[in-house]
C-alpha positions in Angstrom: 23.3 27.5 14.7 24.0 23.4 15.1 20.8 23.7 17.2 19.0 25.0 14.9 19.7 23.0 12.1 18.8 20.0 14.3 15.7 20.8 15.1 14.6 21.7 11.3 16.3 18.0 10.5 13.9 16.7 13.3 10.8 18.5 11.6 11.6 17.8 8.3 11.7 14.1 9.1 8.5 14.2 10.9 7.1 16.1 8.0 7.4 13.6 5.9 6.4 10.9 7.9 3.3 12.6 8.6 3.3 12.3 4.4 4.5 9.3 3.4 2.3 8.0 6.4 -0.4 9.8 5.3 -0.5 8.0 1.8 -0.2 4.2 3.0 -2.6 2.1 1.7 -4.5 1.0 4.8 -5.8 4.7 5.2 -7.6 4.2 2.5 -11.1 2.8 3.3 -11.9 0.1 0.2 -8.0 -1.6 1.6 -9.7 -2.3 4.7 -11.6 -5.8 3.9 -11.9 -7.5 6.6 -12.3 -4.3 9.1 -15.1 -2.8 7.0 -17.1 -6.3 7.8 -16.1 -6.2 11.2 -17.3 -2.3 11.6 -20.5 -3.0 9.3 -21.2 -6.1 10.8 -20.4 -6.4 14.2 -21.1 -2.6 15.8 -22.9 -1.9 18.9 -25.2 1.2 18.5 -25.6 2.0 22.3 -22.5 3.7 24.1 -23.1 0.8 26.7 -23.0 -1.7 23.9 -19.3 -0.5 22.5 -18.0 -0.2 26.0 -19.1 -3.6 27.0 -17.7 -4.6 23.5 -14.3 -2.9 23.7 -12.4 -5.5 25.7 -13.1 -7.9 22.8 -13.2 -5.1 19.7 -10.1 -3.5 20.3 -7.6 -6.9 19.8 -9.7 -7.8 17.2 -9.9 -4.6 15.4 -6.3 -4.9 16.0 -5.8 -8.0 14.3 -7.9 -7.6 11.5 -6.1 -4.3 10.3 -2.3 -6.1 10.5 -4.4 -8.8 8.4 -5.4 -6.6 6.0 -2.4 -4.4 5.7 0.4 -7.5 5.7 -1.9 -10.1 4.3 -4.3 -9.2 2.2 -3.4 -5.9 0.7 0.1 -7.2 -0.5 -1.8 -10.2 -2.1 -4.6 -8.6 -3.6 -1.6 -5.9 -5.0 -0.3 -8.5 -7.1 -2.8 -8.8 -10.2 -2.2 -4.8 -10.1 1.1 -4.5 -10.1 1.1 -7.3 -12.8 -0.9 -5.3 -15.3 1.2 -2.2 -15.0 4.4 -3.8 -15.2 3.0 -5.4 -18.4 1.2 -1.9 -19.9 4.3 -0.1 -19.0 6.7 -2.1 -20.0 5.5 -4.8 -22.7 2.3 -3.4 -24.6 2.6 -0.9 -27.3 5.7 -1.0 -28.4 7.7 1.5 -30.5 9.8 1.1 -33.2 10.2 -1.9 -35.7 11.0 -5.6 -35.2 14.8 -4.4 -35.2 14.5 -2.2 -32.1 12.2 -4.6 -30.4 14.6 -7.8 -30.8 17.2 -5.3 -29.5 15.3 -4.1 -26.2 14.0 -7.5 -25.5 16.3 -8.5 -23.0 16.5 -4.6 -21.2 12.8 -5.6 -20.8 13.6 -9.1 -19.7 16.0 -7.1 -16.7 13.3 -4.4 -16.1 10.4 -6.3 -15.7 11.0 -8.1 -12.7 12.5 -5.0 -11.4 9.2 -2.7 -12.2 7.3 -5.5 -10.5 8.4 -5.2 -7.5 8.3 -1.1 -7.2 4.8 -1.4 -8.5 3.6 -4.0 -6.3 5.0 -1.9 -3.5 3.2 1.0 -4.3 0.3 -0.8 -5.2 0.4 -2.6 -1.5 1.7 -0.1 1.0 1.6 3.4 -0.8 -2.3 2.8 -2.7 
């Protein structure tokens, strides 16, 4: 019975990696900046070409993708994650002036706290 749990454990975990990993942002094709150039850009049509090529294509593919999911995603992330913090949290408010002077500062906490959820989901999980 222990073994058995184990092994659904193991592909439960895996299960959801294959989900989470599934959903992170550099799958998605308009997160890839700089490797979209470099595949629209700088590919060989022949077979012969991208074989010759690879030696030099496959670090710099390499590159440019941990460039563009570390670098330039997270930056790029922030304007976005700006803008909901703000909708979510400071535009339209509800209630009077009363209830507003009273949630002020629970929006003063929250706000640099939504940040930094959005901007992760904005960066890694688009």
């Amino acid at each position: 019975m222990n073994s058995i749990l184990k092994q659904l454990l193991i592909q439960s975990l895996l299960l959801m990696f294959c989900h989470i990993f599934s959903h992170c942002a550099v799958m998605e094709k308009n997160n890839r900046r700089i490797t979209n150039v470099l595949d629209n850009h700088f590919t060989p049509e022949t077979t012969t070409g991208k074989v010759l090529m690879s030696p030099v294509a496959i670090p710099v593919g390499t590159i440019s993708l941990l460039t563009d999911t570390f670098l330039l995603q997270p930056v790029i992330a922030i304007p976005m994650a700006l803008g909901d913090t703000i909708k979510y949290i400071w535009q339209n408010p509800s209630g009077g002036i009363l209830t507003q002077s009273f949630l002020f500062v629970p929006k003063l906490v929250m706000t640099p706290i939504a940040f930094s959820f959005l901007w992760i989901k904005h960066a890694f999980f688009y």
